[in-house]
N, C-alpha and C positions, 0 to 999 in steps of 0.2 A: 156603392160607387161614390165615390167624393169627386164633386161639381164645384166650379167656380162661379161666385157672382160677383162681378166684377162692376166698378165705376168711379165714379169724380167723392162722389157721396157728400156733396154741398149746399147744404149740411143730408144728413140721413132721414128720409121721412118715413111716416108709418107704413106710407107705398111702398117704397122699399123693402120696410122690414114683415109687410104681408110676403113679397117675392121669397126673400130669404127665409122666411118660416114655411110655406110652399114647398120650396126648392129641399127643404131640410126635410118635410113627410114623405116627398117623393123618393131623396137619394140618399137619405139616409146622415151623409158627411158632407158640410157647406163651407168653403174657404172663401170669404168676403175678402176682394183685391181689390186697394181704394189706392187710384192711380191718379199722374199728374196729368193734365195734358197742358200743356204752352201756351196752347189759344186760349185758354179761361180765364179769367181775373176771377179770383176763388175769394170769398168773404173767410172762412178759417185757411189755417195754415196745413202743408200735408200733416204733419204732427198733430196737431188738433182733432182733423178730422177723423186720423186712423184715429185717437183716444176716445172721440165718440164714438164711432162706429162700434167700437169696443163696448162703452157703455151701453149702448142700445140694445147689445146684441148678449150681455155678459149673462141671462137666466138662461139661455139655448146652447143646451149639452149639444157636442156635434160639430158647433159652429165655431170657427176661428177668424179671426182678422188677423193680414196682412199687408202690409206697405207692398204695392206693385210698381217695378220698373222695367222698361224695356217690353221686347213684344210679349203680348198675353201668350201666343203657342211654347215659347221658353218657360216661361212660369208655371202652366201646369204641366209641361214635360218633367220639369226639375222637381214635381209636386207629385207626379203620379198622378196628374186629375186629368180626367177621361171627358168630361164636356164641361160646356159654357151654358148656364140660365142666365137668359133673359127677358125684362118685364116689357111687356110694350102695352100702350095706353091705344095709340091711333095708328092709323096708315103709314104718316112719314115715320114713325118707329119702327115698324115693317119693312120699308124701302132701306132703312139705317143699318140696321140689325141685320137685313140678308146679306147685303154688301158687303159687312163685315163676318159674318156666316162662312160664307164663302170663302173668304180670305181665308180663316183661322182653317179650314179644313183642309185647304190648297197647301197651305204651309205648315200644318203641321198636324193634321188626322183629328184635329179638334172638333169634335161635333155642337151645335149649338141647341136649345130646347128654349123655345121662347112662351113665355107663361102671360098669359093674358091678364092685365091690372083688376082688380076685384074692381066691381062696379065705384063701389065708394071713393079709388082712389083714381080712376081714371082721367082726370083732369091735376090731379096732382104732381107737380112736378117742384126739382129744388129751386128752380128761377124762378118760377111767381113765388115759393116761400122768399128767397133773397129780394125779392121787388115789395113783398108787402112787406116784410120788415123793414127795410129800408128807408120804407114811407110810414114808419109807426105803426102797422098794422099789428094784431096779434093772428101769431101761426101757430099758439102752443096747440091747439088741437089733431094740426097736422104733422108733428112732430113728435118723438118720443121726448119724455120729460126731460132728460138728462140736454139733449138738444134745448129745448125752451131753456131752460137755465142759461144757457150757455149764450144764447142769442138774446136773453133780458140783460145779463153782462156783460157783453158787446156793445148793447143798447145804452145803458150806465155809465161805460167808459167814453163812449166814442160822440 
């Protein structure tokens, strides 16, 4: 069955790429949809990010990256993808995730399969990496490398 993981992906962390390796031993076929949304002020560009999410993701046979627009039930109707994974860490991921659960099935038969965050990255999220980088910190360890690269060159230029 081919599943979508879907998100902002700003930047991509190893949390993430535990879910999408996850998601890939369970279903076999993984389409990573790395979407805009409005309200965010996003530190890379959509272009950027789909290009990492790429790197991150380019030894995992199975797994594709896609630029996502418009509503997620279109996308994997026009895909052929039969459900949605998603990671959640805590309780408001929970309350976030059903809401939107819901939604995707009401509109369009999308089922959702929410995959509990491995211990390790449970507190992991892309806004504390964007906040300690921000303030100098180092996040290479929560990040795939091609990400720390890309965020030391950020850091360089800016």
């Amino acid at each position: 069955m081919k599943v979508l993981c879907p998100g902002s992906f700003d930047p991509i962390t190893v949390g993430h790429l535990d879910i999408i390796e996850r998601a890939h031993a369970l279903f076999g076929e993984v389409v990573v949809a790395i979407g805009n949304n409005s309200t965010k002020n996003y530190l890379f560009t959509f272009d950027e990010r789909v290009a990492l999410v790429r790197g991150a993701t380019e030894g995992l046979e199975g797994v594709t990256v896609e630029g996502m627009d418009g509503l997620l039930v279109d996308f994997c109707r026009e895909r052929g993808i039969g459900a949605v994974i998603k990671g959640i860490r805590f309780g408001a991921d929970v309350d976030f995730e059903l809401q939107q659960a819901h939604m995707n099935r009401d509109l369009g038969g999308i089922d959702t399969v929410l995959l509990p965050a491995a211990k390790d990255h449970v507190t992991l999220s892309s806004t504390i990496i964007r906040q300690v980088h921000s303030l100098g910190g180092d996040v290479s360890a929560y990040v795939p490398a091609n990400v720390a690269g890309a965020l030391a060159e950020r850091r360089r230029a800016g």
